[in-house]
C-alpha positions in Angstrom: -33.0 19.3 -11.9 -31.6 22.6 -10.3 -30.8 20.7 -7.3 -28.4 18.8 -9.7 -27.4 21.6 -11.4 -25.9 23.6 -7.7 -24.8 20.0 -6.5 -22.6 19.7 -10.2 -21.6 23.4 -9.8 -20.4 22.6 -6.1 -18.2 20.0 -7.1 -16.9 21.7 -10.0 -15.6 25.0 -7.8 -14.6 22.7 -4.8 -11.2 21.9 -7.1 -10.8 25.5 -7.7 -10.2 27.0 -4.2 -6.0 26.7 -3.6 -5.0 25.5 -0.8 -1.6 25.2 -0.3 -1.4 21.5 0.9 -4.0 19.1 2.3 -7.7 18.5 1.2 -7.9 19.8 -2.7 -4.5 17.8 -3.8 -5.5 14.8 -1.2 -8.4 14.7 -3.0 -6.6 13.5 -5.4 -5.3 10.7 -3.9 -2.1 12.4 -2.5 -1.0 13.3 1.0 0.9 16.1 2.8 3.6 15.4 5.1 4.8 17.4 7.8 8.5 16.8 9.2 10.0 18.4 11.8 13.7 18.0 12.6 14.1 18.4 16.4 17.4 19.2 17.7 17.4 17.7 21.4 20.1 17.3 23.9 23.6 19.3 23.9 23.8 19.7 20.3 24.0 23.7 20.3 24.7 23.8 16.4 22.0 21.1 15.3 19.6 22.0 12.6 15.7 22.7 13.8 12.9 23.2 11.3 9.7 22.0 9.7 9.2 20.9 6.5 5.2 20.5 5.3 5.4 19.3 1.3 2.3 18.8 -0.1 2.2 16.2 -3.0 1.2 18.5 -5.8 5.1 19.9 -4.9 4.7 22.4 -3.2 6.2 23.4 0.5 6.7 25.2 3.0 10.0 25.3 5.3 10.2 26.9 8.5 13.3 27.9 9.7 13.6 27.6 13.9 16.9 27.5 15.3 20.5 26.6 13.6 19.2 27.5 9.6 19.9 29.8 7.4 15.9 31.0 6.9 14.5 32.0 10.2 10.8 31.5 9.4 9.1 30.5 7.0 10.0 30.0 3.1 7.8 28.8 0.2 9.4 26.1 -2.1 8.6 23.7 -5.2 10.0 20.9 -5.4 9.8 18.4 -8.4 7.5 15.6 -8.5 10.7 13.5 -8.8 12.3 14.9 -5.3 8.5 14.2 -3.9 8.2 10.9 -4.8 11.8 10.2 -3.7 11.2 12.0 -0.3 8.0 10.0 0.3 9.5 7.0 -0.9 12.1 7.2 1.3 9.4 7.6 4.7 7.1 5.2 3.5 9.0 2.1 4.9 8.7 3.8 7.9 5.4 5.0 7.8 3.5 3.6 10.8 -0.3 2.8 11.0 -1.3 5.4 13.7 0.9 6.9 15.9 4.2 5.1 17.1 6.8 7.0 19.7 10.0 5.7 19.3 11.4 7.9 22.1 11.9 5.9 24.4 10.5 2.2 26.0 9.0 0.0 24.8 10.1 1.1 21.6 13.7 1.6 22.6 15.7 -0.9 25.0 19.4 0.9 24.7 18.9 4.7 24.7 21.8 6.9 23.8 21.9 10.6 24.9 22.1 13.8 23.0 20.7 12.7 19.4 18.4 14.3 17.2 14.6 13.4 16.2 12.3 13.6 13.8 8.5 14.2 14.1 6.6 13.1 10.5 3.1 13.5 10.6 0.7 12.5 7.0 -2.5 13.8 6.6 -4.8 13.6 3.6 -5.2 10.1 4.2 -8.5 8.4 5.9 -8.5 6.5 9.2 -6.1 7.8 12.1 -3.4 9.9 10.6 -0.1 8.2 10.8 2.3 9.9 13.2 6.2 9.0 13.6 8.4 10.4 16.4 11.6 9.0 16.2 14.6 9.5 18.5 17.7 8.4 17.0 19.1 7.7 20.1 16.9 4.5 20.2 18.8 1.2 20.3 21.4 3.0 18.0 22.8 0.0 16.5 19.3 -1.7 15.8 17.8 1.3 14.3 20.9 2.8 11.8 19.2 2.5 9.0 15.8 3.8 10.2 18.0 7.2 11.6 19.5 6.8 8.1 16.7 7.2 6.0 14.5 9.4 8.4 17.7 11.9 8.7 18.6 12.1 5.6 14.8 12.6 3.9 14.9 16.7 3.7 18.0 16.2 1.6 15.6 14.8 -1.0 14.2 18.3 -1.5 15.4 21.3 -2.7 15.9 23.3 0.9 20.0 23.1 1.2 20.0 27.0 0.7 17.4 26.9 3.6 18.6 24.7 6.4 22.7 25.3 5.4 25.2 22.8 6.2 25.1 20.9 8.9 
C-alpha cells in the first residue's frame, strides 16, 4: 500500500516540474523541434539562428549572426503557428538521420546557399535529424528548400531574425 501510495505521488509531481521543452510536454505525445538556419558560403548578410519550439508553444530563439536579437529570446507562439510550423516539416521529416549536403543525396550541387539543420526529439526510436543544403540538385529539390526555408516564418520571430 505505501509503496503505491510514493509510486502514485511520483507520478503525480513528475508533470509538475517545468521544463521548457522536451520530456514533460513529450509526454504528452508532443515533440520539440530544434531548427537551425545556417548561413554558409559568401552570403555575408544571410540570417543565422536557432529556433527550439517546444509543442506546448513555447520557444526559444537564438540570435547568431545577421539578426536583430543576438542571443537568446523567449517566445510563445500559438498552437495554430505550431501546428502550421510542424506541419510544414513533417513531409520532410526523415526516419533517422538524412544529410542532404552533398552525394549521394545531391547529384548537381550549387555553391553559396543556405541550410537548415531540424532535429525532433521527444519522440522514441533514433531521433530524426535533417540537414539540408539547398544547394542540392536546386531544381529537384525547390519545393523541399521552399518549405524548409520558409518554416520560421510560421512563428512569431520576424521582430527577432529582421528582414532578410
Amino acid at each position: 500500500m505505501r509503496a503505491a501510495m510514493i509510486l502514485g505521488t511520483a507520478l503525480m509531481l513528475a508533470g509538475c516540474g517545468h521544463l521548457p521543452f522536451g520530456r514533460r510536454a513529450a509526454s504528452r505525445g508532443g515533440e520539440t523541434i530544434t531548427y537551425r538556419a545556417l548561413p554558409t558560403g559568401f552570403c555575408l548578410s544571410c540570417a543565422g539562428y536557432t529556433i527550439t519550439l517546444g509543442p506546448d508553444g513555447q520557444g526559444i530563439f537564438t540570435g547568431e549572426r545577421n539578426t536583430v536579437v543576438v542571443g537568446d529570446r523567449r517566445f510563445a507562439a500559438s498552437l495554430d503557428a505550431v501546428r502550421a510550423f510542424t506541419s510544414r516539416l513533417r513531409e520532410y521529416r526523415p526516419t533517422g538521420e538524412v544529410l542532404m549536403t552533398g552525394p549521394p543525396f545531391c547529384k548537381i550541387v550549387s555553391t553559396d546557399q543556405n541550410t537548415v539543420d531540424i532535429r525532433w526529439q521527444g519522440v522514441e526510436g533514433r531521433p530524426p535529424h535533417l540537414t539540408f543544403y539547398g544547394g542540392c540538385d536546386v531544381e529537384k529539390n525547390r519545393k523541399m528548400a521552399a518549405a524548409l526555408f520558409s518554416a520560421p516564418s510560421l512563428l512569431p520571430i520576424a521582430d527577432l531574425v529582421g528582414a532578410h
